[in-house]
VODOSE-221100 format. One record per residue (C-alpha): residue in three letters; x, y, z. Coordinates in steps of 0.001 Angstrom, whole numbers, plus 524288, in hexadecimal, padded with zeros to 5 digits. Layout:
% residues N
AlaXYZ;...
//
This chain:
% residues 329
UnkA0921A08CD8C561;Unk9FD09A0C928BD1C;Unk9F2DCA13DA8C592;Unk9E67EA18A58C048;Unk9DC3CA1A5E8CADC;Unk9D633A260C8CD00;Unk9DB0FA2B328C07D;Unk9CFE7A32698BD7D;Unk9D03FA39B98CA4F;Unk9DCACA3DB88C795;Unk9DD7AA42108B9AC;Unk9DE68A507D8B569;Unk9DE0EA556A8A7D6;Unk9EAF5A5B608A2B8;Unk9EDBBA64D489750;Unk9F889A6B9C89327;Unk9F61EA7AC188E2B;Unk9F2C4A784787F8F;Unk9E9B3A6BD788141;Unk9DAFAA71B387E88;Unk9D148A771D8889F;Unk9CD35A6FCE893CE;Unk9BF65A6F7788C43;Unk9C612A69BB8817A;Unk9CD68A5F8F8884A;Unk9C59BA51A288632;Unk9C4C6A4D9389429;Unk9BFAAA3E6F8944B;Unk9BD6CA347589FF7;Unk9C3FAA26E589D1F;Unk9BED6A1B388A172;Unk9C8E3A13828A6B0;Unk9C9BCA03348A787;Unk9D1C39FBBD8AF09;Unk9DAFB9F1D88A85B;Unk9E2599ECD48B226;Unk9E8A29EDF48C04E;Unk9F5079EF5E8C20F;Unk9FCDF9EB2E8D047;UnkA06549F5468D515;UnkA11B89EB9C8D84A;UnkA15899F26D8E5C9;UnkA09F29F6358EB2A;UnkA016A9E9658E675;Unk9F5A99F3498E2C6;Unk9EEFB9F0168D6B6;Unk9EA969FDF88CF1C;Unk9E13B9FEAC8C341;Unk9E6E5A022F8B703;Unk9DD02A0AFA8AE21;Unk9DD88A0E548A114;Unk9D624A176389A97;Unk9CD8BA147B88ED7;Unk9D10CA1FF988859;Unk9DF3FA25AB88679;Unk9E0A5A3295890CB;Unk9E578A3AF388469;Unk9DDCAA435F87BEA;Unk9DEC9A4C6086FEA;Unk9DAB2A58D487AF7;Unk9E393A54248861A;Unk9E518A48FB88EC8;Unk9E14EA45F289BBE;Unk9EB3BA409D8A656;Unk9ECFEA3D1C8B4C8;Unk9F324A46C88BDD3;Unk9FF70A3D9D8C10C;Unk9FFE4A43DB8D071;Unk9F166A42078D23F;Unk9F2EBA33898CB9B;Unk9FE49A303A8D51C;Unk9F4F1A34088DFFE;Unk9E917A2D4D8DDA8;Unk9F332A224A8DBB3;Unk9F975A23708E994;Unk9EC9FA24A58EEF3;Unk9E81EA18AA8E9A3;Unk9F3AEA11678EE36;Unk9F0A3A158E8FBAB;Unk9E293A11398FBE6;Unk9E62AA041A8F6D3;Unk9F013A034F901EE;Unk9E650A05D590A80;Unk9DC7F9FBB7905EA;Unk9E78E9F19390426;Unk9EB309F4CB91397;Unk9DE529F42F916A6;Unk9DA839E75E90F2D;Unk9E49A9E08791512;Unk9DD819E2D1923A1;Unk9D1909DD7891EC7;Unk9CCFB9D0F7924D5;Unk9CA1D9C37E91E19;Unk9BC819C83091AFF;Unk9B3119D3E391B24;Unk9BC769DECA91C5B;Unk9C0139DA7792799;Unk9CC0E9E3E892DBB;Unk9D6EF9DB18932DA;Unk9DDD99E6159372E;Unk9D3CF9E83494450;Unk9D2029D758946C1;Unk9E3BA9DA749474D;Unk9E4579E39C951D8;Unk9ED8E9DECD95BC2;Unk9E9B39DF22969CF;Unk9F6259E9D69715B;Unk9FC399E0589795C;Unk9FDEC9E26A987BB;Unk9FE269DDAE9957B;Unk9F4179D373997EE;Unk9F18A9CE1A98BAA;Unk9F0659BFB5987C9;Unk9F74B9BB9797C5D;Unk9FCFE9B10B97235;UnkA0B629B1D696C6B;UnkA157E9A95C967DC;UnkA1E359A54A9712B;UnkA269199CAF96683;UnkA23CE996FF958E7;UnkA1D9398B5195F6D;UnkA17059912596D1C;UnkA0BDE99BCB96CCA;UnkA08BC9A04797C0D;Unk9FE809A7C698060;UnkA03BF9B34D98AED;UnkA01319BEC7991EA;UnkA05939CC4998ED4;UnkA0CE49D27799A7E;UnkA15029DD42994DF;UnkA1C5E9E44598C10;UnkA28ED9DF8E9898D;UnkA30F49E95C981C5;UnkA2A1A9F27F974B6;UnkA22F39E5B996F6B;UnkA23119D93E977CA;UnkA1D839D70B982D3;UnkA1E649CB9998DDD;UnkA149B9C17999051;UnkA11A89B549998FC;UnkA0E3A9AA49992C5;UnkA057699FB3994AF;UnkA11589977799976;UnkA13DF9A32D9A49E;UnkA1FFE9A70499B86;UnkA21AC9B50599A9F;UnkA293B9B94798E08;UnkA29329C52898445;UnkA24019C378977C2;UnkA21FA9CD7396AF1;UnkA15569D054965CF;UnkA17BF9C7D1959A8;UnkA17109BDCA962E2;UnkA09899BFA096553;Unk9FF4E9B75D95E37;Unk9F3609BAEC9674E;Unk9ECEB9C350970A5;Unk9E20F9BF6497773;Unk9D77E9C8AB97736;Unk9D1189CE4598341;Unk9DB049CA1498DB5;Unk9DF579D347995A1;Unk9E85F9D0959A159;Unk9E94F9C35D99EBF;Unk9F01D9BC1A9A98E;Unk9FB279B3499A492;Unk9F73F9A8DC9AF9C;Unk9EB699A4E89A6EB;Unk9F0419A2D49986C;Unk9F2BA9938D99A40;Unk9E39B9946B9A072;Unk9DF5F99C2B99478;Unk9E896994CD9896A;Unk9E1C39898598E88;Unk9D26298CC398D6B;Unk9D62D993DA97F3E;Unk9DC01985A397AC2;Unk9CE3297D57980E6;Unk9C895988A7978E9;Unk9CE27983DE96C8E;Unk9C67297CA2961FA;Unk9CC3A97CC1953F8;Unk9BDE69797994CE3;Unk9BA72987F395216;Unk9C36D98BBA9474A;Unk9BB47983AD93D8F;Unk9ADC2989A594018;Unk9B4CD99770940B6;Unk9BD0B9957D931B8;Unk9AE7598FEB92D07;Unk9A87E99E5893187;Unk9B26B9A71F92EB1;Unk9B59C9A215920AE;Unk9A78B9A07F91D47;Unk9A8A89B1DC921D4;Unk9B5979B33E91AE7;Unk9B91B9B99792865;Unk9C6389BAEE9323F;Unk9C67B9B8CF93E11;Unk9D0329BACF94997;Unk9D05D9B3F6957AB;Unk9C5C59BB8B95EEE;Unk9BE289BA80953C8;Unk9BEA69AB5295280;Unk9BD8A9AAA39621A;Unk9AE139B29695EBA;Unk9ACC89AA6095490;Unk9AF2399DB495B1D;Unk9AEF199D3F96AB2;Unk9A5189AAC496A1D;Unk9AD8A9B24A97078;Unk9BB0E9B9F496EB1;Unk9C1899BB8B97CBB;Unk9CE1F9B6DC97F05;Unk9CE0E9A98E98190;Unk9C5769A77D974F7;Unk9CD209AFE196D99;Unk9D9559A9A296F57;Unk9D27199CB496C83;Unk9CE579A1AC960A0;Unk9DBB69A60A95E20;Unk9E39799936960D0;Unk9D86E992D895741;Unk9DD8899BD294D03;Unk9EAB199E1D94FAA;Unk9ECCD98F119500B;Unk9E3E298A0F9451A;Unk9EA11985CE93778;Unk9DD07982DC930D9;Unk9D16398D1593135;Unk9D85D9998D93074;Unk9E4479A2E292CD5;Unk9EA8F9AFF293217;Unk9E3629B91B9293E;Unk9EB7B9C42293098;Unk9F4E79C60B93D67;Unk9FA2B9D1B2942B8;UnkA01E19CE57950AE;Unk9F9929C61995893;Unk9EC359C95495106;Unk9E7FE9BEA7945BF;Unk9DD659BD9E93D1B;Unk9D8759B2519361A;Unk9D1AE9ADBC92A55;Unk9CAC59A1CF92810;Unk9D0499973391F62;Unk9CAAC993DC9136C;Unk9C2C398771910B6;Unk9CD0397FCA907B4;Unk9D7539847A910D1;Unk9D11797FFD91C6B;Unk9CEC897153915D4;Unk9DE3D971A2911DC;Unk9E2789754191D99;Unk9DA2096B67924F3;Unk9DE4495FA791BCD;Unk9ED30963E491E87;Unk9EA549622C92CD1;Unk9E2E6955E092BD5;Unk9ECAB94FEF925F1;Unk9F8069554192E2B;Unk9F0B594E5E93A82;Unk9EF109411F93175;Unk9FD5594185930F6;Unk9FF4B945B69403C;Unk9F81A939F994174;Unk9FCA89305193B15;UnkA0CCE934CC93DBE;UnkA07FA9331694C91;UnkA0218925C194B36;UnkA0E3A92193943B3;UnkA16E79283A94EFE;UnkA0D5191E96958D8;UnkA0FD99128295165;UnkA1F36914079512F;UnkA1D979173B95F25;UnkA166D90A87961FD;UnkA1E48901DC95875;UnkA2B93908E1960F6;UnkA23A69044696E8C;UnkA20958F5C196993;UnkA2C088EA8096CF7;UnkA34EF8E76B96158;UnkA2E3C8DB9395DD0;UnkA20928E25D95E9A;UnkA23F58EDA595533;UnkA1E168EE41946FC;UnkA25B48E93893CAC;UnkA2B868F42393174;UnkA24198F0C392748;UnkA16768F3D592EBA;UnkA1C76901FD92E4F;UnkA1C2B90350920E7;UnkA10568FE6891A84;UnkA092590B7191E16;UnkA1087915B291303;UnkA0E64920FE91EA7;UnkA142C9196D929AA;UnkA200A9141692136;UnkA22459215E91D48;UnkA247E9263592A6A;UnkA2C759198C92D63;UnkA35BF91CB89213C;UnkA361D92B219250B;UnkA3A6A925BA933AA;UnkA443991D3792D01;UnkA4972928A2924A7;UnkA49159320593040;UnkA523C928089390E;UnkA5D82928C892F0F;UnkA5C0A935AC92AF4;UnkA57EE9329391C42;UnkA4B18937C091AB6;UnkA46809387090B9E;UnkA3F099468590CBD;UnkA39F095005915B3;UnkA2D4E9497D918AA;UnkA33AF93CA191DE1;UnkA3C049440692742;UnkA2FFE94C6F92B89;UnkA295D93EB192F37;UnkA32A293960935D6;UnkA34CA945C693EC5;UnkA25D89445E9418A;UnkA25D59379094603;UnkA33079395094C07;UnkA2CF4945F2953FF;UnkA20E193F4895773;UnkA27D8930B495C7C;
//
């Protein structure tokens, strides 16, 4: 590695017992350029290299770096950077923003309201009543269940609740899902993109219902936690998220993808309806083969059918079709 910052500060003028008198020795400043930077392959720094314009040696004596003082000023340097990399990797989506204060989790204990996973398909909302060993700690659920969970289970605590009684989740799932209205996501991405800002739950819930207690908090959570289109996880540490607003080109992409994925929800259900109907009608009522496959779509899923019944489906695709209209008859 090739260091040379803070050279100057560092440099000390040797000579050896016959070289001339200090007064005689030609003592210059150099002017030093940059030519490149050069990436330390460990520590992913990058470090000017400078070279001086002028050679260090003289006719009188030569000038060089003290090789301690150099190693210092190099291990000092190292340190800053590590500082400013740590501490540029807590700032927020804009601004300077500190992520590191928005990811403070709430300590959890008795009383408290909160989200977790109960499987990789079920997320519950529960009530904390106590410890249960060094890290978990048992709830009851919104289903009356009491179980023990681990902290990585958690994907939420609601704000401001204290003592909640268990009694009164189903009551309060219920008022947080009337709550819910996806185009409040659309006027908040518009905002906070235009701002280049974050945002987290309570934030949105301000932004959005004009106020942050719990019940519009969580609301403002399940928007976000949920949503597939406006937003990303800019940054998560245990049951704290932040997120940052799409950008416009994603946003259209991601919007055409589900369009089109509800065009074809569509249209495999109608197809499911009219094999249904054809199945109901009396033998000599039912529509003839043929008027199955003039339509390229609907003969498609009639070959894929076909294929699926003997177990000689051409590709992938053709048995993924005929499991959907298998799963939905």
């Amino acid at each position: 590695m090739i260091m040379a910052v803070r050279v100057v500060n560092t440099c000390s003028i040797v000579r050896s017992t016959t070289s001339p008198p200090v007064a005689a020795f030609q003592c210059r400043f150099y002017h030093f350029r940059t030519l490149q930077l050069r990436c330390h392959s460990k520590s992913g720094f990058r470090f000017p290299i400078f070279l001086s314009e002028q050679q260090f040696l003289s006719h009188a004596g030569f000038r060089s770096c003290s090789v301690h003082s150099l190693v210092d000023s190099v291990m000092k340097e190292l340190k800053t950077m590590r500082k400013r990399k740590r501490v540029s990797a807590k700032v927020g989506f804009s601004g300077g923003e500190l992520l590191v204060k928005k990811l403070e989790n709430q300590v959890l204990q008795k009383g408290l309201l909160l989200e977790f996973k109960k499987d990789s398909d079920r997320i519950l909302l529960a009530v904390a009543q106590r410890p249960d060993g060094k890290k978990n700690w048992m709830v009851s659920d919104q289903n009356g269940v009491s179980c023990s969970i681990k902290p990585q289970q958690i994907t939420f605590i609601v704000p401001g609740v204290e003592n909640f009684d268990h009694s009164e989740i189903s009551q309060f799932l219920q008022k947080a899902q009337d709550n819910l209205d996806p185009a409040l996501l659309e006027f908040a991405w518009v905002e906070l993109l235009e701002k280049n800002k974050s945002v987290t739950a309570e934030e949105l819930a301000e932004m959005t219902f004009g106020s942050a207690e719990p019940l519009e908090s969580y609301c403002a959570h399940l928007l976000l936690s949920k949503d597939e289109i406006y937003f990303s996880v800019l940054a998560t540490k245990g049951s704290r998220s932040i997120y940052a607003p799409r950008s416009t080109a994603q946003v259209e992409e991601l919007l055409r993808r589900k369009l089109a994925k509800e065009a074809a929800e569509k249209e495999l259900q109608e197809f499911v309806q009219q094999l249904m109907s054809a199945k109901a009608m009396p033998a000599h009522d039912k529509p003839l083969k043929s008027s199955w496959m003039v339509e390229e779509k609907v003969r498609y899923k009639i070959e894929s059918l076909e294929a699926y019944a003997i177990d000689a489906c051409k590709d992938d695709d053709q048995k993924k079709t005929a499991g959907m209209v298998t799963c939905l008859t």
